[in-house]
Kinemage of the C-alpha trace (Angstrom):
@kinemage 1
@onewidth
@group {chain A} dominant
@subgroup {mainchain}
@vectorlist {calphas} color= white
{ca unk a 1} P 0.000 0.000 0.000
{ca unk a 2} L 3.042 2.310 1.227
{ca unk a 3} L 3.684 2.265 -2.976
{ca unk a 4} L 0.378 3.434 -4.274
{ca unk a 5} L 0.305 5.917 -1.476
{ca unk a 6} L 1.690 9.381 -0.584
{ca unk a 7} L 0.542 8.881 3.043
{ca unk a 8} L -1.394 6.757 5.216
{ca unk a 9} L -3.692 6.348 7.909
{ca unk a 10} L -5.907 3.959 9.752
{ca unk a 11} L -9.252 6.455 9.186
{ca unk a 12} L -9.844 8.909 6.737
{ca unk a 13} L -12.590 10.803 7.679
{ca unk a 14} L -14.445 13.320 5.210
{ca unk a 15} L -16.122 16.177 5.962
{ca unk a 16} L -15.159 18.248 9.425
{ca unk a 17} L -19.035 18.834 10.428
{ca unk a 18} L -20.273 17.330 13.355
{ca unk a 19} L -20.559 13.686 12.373
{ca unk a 20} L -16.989 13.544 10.890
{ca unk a 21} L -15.475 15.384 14.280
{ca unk a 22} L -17.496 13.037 16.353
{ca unk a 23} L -16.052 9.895 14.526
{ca unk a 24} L -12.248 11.623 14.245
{ca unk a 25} L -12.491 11.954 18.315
{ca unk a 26} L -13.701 8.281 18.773
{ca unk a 27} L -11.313 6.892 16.061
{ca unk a 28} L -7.988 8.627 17.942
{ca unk a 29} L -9.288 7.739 21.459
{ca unk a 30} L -9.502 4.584 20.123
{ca unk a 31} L -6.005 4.625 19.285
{ca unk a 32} L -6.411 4.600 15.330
{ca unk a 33} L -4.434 6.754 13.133
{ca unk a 34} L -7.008 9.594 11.440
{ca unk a 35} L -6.541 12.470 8.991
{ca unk a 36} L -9.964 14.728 8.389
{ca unk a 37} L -10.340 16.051 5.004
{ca unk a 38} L -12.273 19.065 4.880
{ca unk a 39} L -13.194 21.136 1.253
{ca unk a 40} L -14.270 24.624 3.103
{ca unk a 41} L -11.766 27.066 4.549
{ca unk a 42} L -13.293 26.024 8.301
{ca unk a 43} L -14.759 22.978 9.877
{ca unk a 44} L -18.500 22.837 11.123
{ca unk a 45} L -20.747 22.504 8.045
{ca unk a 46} L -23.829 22.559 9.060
{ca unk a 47} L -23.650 21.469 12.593
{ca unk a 48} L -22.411 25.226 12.737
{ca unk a 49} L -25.745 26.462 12.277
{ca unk a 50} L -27.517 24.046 15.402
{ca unk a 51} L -28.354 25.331 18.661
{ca unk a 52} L -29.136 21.699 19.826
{ca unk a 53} L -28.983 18.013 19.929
{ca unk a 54} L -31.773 14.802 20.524
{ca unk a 55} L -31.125 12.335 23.520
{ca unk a 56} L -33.577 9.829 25.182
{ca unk a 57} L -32.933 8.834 29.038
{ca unk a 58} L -30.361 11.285 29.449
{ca unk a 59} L -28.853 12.049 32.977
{ca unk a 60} L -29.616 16.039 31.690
{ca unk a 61} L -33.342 14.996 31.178
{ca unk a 62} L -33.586 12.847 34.468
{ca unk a 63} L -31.511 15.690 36.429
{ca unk a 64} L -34.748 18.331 35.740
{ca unk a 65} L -37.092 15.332 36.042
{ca unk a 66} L -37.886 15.292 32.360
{ca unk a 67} L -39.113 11.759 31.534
{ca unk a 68} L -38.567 10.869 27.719
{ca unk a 69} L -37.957 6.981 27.531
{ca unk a 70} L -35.997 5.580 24.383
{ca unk a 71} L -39.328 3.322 23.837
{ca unk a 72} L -40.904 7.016 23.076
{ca unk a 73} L -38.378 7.774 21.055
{ca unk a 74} L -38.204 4.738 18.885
{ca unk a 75} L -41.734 4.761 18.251
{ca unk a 76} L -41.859 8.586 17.341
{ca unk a 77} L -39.491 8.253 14.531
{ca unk a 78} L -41.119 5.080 13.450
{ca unk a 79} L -44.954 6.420 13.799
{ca unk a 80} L -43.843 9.959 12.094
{ca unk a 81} L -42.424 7.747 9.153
{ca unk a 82} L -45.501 5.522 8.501
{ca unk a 83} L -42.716 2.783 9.707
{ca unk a 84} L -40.394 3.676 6.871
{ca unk a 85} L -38.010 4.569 8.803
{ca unk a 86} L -34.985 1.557 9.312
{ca unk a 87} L -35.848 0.441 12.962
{ca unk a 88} L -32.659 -1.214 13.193
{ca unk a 89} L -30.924 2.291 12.763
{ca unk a 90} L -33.854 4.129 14.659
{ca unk a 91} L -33.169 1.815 17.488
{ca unk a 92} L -29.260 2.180 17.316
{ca unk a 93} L -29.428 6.225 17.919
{ca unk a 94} L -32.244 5.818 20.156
{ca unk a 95} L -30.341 3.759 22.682
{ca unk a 96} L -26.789 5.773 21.931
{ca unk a 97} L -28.058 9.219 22.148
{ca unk a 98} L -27.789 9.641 25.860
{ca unk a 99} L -23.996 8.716 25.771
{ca unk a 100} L -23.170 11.032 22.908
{ca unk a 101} L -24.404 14.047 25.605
{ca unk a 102} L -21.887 12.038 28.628
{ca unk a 103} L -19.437 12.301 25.653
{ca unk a 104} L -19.789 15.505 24.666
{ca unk a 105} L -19.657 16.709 27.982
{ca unk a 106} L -16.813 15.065 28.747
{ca unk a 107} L -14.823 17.097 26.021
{ca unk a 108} L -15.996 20.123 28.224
{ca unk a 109} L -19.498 21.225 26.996
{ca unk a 110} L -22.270 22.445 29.722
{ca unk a 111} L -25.635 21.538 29.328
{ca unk a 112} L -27.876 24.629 29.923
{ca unk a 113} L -31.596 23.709 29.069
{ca unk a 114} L -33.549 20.566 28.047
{ca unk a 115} L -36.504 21.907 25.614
{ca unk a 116} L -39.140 21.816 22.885
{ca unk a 117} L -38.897 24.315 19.549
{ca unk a 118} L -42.494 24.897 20.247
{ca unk a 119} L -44.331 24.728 23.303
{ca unk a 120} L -48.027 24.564 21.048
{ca unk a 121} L -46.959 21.494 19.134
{ca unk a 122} L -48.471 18.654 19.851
{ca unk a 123} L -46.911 15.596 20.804
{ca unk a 124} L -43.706 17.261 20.890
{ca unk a 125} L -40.932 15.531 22.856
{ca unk a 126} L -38.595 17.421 24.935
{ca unk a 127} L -35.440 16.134 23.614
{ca unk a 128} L -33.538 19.315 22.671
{ca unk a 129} L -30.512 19.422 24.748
{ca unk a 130} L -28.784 22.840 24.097
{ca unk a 131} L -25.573 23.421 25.107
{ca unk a 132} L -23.589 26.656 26.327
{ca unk a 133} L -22.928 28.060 22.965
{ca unk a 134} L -24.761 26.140 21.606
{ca unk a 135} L -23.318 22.948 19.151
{ca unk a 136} L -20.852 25.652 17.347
{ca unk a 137} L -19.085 25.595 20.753
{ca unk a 138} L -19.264 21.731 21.300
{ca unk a 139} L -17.209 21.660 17.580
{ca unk a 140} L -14.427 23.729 19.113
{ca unk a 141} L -14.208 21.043 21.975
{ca unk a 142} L -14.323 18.302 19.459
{ca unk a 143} L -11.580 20.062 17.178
{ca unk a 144} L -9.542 20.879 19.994
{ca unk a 145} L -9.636 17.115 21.499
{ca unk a 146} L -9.090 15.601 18.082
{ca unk a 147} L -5.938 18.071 17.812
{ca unk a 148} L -4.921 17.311 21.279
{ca unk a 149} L -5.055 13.610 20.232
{ca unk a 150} L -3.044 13.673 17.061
{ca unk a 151} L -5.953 13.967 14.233
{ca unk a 152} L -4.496 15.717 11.401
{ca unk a 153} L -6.876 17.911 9.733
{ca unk a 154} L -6.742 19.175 5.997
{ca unk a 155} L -8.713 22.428 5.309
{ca unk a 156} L -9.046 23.263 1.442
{ca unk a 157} L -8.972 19.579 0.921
{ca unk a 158} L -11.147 18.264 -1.641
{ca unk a 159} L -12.140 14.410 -1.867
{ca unk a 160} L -12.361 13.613 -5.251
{ca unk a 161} L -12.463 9.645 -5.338
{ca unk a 162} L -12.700 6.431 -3.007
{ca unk a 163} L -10.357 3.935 -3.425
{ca unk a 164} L -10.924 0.172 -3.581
{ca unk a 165} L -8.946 -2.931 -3.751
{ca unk a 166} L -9.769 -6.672 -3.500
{ca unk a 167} L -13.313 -5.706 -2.689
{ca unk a 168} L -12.702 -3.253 0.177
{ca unk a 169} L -11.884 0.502 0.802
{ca unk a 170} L -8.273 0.981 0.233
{ca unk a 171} L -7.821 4.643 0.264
{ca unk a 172} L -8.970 8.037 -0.992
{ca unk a 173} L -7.850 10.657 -3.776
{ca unk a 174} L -7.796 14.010 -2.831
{ca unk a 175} L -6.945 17.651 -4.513
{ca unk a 176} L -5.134 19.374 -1.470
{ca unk a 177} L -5.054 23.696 -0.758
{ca unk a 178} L -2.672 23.651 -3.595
{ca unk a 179} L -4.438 22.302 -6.013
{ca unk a 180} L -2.541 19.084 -6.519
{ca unk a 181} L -3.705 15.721 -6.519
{ca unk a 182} L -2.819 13.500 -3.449
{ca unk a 183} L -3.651 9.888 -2.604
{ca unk a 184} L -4.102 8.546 0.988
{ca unk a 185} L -4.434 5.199 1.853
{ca unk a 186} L -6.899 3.960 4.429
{ca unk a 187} L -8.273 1.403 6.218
{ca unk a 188} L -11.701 3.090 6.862
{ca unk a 189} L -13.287 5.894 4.940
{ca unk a 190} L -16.094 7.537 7.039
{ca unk a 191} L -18.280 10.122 4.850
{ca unk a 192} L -20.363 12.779 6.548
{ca unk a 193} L -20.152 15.238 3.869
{ca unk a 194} L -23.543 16.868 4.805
{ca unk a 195} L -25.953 15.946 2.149
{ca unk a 196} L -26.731 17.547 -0.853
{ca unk a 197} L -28.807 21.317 0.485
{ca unk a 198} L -26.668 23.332 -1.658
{ca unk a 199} L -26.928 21.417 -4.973
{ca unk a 200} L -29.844 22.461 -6.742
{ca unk a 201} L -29.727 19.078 -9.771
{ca unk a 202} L -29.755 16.838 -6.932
{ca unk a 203} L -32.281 18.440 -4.999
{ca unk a 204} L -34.352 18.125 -8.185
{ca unk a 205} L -33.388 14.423 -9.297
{ca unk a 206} L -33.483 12.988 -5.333
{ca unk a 207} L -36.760 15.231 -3.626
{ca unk a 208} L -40.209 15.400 -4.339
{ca unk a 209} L -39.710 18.663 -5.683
{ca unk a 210} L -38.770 20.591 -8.420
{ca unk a 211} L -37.713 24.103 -6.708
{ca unk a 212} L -34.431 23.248 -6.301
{ca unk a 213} L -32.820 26.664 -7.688
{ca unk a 214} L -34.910 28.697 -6.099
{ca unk a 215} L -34.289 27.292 -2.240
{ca unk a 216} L -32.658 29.517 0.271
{ca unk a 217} L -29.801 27.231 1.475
{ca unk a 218} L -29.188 28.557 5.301
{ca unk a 219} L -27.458 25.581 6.317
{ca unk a 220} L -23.463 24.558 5.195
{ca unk a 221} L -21.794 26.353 1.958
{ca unk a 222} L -20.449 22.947 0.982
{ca unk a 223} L -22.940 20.544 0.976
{ca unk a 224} L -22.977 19.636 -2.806
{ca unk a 225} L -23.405 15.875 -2.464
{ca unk a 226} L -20.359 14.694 -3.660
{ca unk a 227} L -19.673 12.269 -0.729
{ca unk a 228} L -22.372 11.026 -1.731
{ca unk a 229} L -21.411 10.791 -5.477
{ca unk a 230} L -17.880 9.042 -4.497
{ca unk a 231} L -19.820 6.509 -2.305
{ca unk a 232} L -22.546 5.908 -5.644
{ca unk a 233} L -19.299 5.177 -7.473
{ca unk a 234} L -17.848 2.424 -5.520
{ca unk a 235} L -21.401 0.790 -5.391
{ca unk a 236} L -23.629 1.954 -2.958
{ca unk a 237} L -27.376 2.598 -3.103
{ca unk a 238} L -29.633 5.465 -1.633
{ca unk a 239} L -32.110 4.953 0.832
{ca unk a 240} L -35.638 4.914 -0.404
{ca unk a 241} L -36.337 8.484 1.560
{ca unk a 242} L -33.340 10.177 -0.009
{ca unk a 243} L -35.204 13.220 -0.919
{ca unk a 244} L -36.423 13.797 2.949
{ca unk a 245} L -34.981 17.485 3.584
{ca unk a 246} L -35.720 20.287 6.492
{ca unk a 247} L -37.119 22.828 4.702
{ca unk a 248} L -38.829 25.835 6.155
{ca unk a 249} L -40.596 28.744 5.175
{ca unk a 250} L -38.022 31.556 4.378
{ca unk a 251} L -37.365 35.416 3.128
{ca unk a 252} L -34.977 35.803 0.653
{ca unk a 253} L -31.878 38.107 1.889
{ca unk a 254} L -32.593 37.702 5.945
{ca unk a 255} L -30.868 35.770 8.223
{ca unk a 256} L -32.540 33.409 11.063
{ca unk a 257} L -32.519 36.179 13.767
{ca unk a 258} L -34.252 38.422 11.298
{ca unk a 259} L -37.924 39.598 13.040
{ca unk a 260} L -39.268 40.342 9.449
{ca unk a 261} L -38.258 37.083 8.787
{ca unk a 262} L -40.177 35.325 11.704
{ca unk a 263} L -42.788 37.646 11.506
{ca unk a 264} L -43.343 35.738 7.561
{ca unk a 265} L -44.205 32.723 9.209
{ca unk a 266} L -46.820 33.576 12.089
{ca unk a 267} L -49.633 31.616 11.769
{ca unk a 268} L -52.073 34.240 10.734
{ca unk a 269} L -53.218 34.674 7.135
{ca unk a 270} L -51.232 33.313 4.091
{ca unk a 271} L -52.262 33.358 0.532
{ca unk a 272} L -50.968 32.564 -2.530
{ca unk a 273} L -49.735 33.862 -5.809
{ca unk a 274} L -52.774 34.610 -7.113
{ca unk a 275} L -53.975 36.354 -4.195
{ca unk a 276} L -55.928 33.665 -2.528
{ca unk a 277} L -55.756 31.618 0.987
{ca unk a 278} L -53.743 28.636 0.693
{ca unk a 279} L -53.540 26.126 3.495
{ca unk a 280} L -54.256 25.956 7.617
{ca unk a 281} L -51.907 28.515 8.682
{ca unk a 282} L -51.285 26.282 12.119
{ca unk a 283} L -48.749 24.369 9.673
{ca unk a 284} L -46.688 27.278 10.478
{ca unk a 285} L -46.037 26.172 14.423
{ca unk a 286} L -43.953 23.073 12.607
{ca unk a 287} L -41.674 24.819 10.333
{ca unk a 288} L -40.773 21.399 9.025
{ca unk a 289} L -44.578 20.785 8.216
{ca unk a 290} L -44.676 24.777 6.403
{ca unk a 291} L -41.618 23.726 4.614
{ca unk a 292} L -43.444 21.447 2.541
{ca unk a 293} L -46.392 23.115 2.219
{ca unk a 294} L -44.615 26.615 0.688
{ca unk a 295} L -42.074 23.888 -1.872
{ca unk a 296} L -45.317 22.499 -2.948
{ca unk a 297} L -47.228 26.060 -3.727
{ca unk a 298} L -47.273 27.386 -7.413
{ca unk a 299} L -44.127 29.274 -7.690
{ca unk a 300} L -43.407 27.986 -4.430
{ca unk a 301} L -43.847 30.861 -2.759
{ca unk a 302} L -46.490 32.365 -0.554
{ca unk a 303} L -47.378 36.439 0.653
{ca unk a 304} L -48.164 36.452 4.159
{ca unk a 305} L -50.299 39.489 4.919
{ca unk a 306} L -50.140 41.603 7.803
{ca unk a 307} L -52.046 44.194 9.475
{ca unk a 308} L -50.838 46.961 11.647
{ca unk a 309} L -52.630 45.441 14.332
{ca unk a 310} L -50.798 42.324 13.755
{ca unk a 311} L -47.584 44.039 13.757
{ca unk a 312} L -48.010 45.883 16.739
{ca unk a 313} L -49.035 42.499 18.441
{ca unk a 314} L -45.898 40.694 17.483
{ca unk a 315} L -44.111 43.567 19.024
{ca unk a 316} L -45.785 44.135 22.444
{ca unk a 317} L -46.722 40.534 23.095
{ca unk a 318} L -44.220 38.250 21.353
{ca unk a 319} L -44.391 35.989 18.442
{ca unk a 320} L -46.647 32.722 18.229
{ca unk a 321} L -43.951 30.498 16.939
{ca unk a 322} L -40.071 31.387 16.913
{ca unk a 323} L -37.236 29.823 14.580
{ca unk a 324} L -35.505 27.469 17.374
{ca unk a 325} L -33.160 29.290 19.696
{ca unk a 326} L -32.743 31.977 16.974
{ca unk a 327} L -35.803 33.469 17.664
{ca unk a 328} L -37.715 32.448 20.535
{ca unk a 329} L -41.270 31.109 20.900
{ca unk a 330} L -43.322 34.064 22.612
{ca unk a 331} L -39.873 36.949 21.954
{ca unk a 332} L -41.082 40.354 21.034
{ca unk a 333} L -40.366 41.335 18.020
{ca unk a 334} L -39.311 44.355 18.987
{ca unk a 335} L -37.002 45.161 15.666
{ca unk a 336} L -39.584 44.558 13.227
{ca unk a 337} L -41.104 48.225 12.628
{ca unk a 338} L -37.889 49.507 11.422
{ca unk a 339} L -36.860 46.180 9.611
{ca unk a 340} L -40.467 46.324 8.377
{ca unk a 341} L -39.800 50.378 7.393
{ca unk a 342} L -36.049 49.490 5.623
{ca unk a 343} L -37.384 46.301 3.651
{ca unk a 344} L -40.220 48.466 2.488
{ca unk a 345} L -37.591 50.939 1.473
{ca unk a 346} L -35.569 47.797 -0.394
{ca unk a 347} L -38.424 46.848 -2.561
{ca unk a 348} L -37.798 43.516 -0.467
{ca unk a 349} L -41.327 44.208 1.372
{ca unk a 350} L -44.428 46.262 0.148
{ca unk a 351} L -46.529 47.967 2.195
{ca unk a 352} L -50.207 50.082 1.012
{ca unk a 353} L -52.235 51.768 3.252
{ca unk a 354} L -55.778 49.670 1.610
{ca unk a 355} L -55.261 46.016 0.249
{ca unk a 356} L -56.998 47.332 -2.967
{ca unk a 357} L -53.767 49.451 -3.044
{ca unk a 358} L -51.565 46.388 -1.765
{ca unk a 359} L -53.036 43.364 -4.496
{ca unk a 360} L -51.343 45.618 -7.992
{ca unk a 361} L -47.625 45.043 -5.582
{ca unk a 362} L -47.852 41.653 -5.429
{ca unk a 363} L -49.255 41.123 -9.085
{ca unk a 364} L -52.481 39.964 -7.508
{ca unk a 365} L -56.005 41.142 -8.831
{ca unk a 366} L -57.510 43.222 -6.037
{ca unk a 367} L -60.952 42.135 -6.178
{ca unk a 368} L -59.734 38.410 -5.589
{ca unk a 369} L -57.384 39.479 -2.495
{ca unk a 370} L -60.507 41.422 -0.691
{ca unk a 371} L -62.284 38.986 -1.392
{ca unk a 372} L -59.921 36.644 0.333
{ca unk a 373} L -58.963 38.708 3.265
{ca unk a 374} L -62.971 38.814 3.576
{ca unk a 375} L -63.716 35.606 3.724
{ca unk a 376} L -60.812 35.016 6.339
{ca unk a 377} L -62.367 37.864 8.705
{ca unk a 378} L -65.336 36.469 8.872
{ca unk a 379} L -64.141 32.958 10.066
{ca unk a 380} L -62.144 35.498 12.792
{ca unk a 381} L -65.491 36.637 13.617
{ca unk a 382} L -67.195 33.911 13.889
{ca unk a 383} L -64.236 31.537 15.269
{ca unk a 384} L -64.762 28.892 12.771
{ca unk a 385} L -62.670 28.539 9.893
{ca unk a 386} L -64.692 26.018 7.470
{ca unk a 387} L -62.341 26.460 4.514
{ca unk a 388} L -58.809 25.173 6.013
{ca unk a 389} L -60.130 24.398 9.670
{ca unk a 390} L -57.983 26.509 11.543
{ca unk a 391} L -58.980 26.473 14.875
{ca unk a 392} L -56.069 28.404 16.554
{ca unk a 393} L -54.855 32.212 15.658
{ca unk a 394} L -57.913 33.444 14.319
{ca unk a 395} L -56.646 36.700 14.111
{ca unk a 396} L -58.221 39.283 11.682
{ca unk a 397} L -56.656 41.650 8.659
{ca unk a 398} L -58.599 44.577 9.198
{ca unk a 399} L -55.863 47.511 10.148
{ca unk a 400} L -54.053 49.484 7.510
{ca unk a 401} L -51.230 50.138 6.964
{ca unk a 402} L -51.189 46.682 5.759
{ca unk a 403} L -47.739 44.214 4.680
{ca unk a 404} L -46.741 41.455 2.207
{ca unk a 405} L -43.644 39.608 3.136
{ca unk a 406} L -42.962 37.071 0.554
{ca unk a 407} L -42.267 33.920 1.989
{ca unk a 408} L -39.929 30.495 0.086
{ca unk a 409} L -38.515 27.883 0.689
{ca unk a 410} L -35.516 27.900 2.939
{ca unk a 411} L -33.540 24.670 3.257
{ca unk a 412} L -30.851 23.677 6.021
{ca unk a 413} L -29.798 20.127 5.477
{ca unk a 414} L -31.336 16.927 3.649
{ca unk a 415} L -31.151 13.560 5.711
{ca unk a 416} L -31.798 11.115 3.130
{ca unk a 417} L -29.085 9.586 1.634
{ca unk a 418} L -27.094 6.416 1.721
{ca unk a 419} L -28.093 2.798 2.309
{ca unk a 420} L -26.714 2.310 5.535
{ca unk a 421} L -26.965 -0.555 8.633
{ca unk a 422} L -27.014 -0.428 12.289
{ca unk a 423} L -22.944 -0.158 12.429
{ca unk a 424} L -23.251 3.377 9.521
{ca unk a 425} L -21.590 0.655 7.122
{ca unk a 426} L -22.596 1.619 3.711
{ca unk a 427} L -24.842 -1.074 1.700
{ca unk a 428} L -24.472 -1.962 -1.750
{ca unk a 429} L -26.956 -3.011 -4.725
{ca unk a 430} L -26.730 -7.043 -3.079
{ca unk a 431} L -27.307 -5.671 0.367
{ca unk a 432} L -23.969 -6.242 1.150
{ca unk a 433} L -21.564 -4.156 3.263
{ca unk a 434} L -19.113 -2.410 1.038
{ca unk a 435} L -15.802 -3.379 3.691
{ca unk a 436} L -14.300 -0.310 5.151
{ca unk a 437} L -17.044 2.454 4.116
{ca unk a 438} L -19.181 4.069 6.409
{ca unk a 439} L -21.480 7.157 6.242
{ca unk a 440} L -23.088 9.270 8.997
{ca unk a 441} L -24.820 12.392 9.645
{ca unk a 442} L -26.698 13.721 6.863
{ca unk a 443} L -25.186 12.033 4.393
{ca unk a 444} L -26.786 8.463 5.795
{ca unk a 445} L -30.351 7.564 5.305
{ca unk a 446} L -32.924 5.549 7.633
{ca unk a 447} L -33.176 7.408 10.624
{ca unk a 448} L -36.745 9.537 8.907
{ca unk a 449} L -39.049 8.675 6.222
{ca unk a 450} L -40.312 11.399 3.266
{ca unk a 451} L -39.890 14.074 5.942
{ca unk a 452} L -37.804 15.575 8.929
{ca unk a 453} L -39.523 14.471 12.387
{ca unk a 454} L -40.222 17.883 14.208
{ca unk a 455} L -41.927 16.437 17.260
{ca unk a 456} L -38.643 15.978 18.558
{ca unk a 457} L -36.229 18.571 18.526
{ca unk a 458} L -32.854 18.135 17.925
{ca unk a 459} L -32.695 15.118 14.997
{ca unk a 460} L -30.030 15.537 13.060
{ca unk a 461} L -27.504 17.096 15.090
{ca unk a 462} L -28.263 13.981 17.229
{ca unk a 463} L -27.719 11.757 14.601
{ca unk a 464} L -24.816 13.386 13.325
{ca unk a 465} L -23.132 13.295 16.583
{ca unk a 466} L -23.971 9.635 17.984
{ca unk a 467} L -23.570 8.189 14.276
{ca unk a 468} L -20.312 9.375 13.775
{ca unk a 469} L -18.817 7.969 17.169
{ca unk a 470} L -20.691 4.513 16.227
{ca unk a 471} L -19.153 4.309 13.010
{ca unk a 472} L -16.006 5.005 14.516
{ca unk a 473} L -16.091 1.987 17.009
{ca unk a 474} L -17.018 -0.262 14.790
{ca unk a 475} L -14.118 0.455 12.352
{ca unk a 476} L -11.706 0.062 14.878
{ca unk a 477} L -13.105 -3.467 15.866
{ca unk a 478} L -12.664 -3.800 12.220
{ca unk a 479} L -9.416 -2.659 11.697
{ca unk a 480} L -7.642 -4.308 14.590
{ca unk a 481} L -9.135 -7.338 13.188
{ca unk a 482} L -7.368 -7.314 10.177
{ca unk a 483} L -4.279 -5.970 12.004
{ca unk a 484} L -4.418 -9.431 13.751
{ca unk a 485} L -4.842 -11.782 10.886
């Protein structure tokens, strides 16, 4: 191998994001040689972006006498799914979870709060454990420990190719910082690349959907999918969900802590591109859940309309739904009048102090918007909504001035992906395990079905975390099995 090679190592891990850190930790602890390869200028991908991770039966949980059992758990993910979910995989993170939080807070990370995302969901499980600094922090630790431990990690370095020989992984071809093509021989390859948010083709060819150009991506700057393109290569298969994503209902040019943004996806009154109501607003307390619903809209887009009464409200009372810890369920929105007032003044938001005035805007015909916003107020009035049978935030549009914020699709990560089993070995076309390849994080399929589970909090940064320290075990057992041979 020392031939074909310009350097070795037990474990090449790619992608620096919080599966791939996880599994570099495990890997060194476990006394295995490991090199991370990482194409971005910085490690984190999108685990950069969460405020929080999933655990079942954790000493956090039973510490402020929170009582989520694993059996919970398990049956969540498998009931959300219609039981397409892999319960062998469901199970695996179910029952690991708690001792990726022991782990992680071993490397130094404080626990501060055990939560929901939203406290009117129903059924919602309170498995969000957010840490000080949330998981951005608990990457440092990981970095620093996998440093501290003798992980060499490549920044600018581009995976271009898996290598194979006599039917198992042999090594990896890379283009390093410079440019130049390098080829490191390995034991173990372990992809957690991130999925495939911020390729549009594959978003297209893999999801239900056909928007994939005109997503927001808010999550990781390099998830393009090619991990999962090198692992196609050497024979593996996608899961049957591989289109599941997390989308959410987003404004183009804000970022999560924006209170225009939030203030988009209130559950009040939505409509359309032609003007007219579109769905049960209540969607909107499940971002996941409004996700779909604006990717499947014509133009997938909607307006939500507000009214100054509406406005006001959001600023002396709080919002009805928040974006995680970004943008808390019940925080005033106490920026949005002058982010309203400068987005106005961008053309980015349109304002009119009648909604006859407001429809010609948003290229709607003002008789069917009044119309509309008629109809809606008198299901306020009469607290029955017998069109989309809202039965919550009945709240009329009756105060000019009056708002459009123009709502799309925002994406973070997808979670479908590879054919994978309970030890994150990748599965090929015979249902075989390809020897030496595993994937994790949000590059591996199983853990969800056609959509990302909501009802509790905290999924794939759990799975990222707990899958990559599994796949790491088991590729030591592996390796010092063939050591010993």
């Amino acid at each position: 191998m020392s031939e074909q090679f310009d350097v070795e190592y037990d474990v090449v891990v790619v992608g620096g994001g919080g599966s791939g850190l996880s599994a570099a930790v495990q890997a060194a602890q476990n006394g295995l040689t490991v090199a991370v390869l990482e194409k971005m200028p910085q490690l984190g991908g999108s685990s950069a972006f969460a405020e929080g991770h999933a655990a079942f039966e954790s000493d956090e949980q039973i510490k402020r006498g929170i009582h989520v059992s694993k059996d919970e758990g398990f049956r969540a993910y498998l009931d959300y799914s219609h039981w397409r979910a892999d319960a062998a995989i469901v199970s695996r993170f179910v029952e690991n979870a708690a001792t990726t939080i022991v782990k992680m807070r071993e490397l130094g990370a404080v626990y501060e709060e055990v939560i929901v995302t939203a406290e009117d969901q129903p059924g919602e499980l309170v498995t969000w454990h957010i840490p000080r600094g949330e998981v951005a922090h608990v990457l440092e630790l990981m970095e620093a420990r996998a440093r501290e431990l003798g992980v060499e990690i490549y920044l600018q370095t581009a995976a271009q190719k898996i290598v194979m020989a006599d039917g198992r992984v042999a090594g990896i071809v890379v283009t390093d910082a410079d440019g130049e093509e390098v080829r490191i021989g390995a034991k173990a390859v372990i992809v957690g690349t991130g999925g495939y948010a911020k390729n549009p083709e594959m978003i297209n060819r893999f999801s239900t959907w056909d928007c994939g150009d005109q997503m927001i991506n808010v999550g990781g700057e390099g998830n393009t999918g090619d991990g999962l393109s090198m692992m196609f290569e050497v024979g593996a298969v996608p899961w049957s969900s591989i289109g599941t994503m997390l989308l959410f209902p987003f404004m183009r040019g804000k970022t999560v802590t924006s209170h225009t943004n939030t203030a988009g996806f209130q559950p009040y009154l939505w409509v359309n591109r032609e003007g007219r109501r579109c769905t049960n607003e209540i969607c909107g307390l499940n971002f996941g859940n409004a996700g779909d619903v604006v990717a499947g809209l014509p133009g997938s887009m909607f307006w939500t309309i507000l009214d100054t009464a509406q406005v006001n409200h959001l600023v002396t009372d709080g919002c009805e739904v928040g974006l995680g810890v970004y943008v808390r369920t019940g925080e005033k929105l106490v920026n949005l009048p002058a982010e309203l007032e400068a987005d106005v003044a961008a053309g980015t938001v349109f304002k009119a102090d009648t909604l006859e005035e407001l429809a010609p805007q948003l290229g709607v015909d003002p008789e069917v918007l009044t119309n509309e916003v008629a109809a809606y107020n008198r299901a306020c009035a009469e607290g029955k909504d017998t069109k989309f049978h809202k039965e919550k935030y009945l709240v009329p549009v009756q105060e000019g001035p009056f708002y459009a914020i123009k709502m799309e699709p925002g994406i973070m990560v997808t979670m479908g992906g590879i054919k994978i089993n309970e030890n994150m070995q990748v599965i090929n076309g015979e249902g075989e395990p390809i020897p030496g390849l595993y994937s994790v994080g949000c590059d591996a399929g199983g853990l969800f079905g056609d959509s990302y589970i909501l009802t509790v909090p905290g999924s794939a940064n759990g799975f990222a975390l707990t899958s990559g320290w599994l796949a790491a075990d088991h590729a030591a057992e592996t390796i010092k099995k063939l050591v010993t041979v």
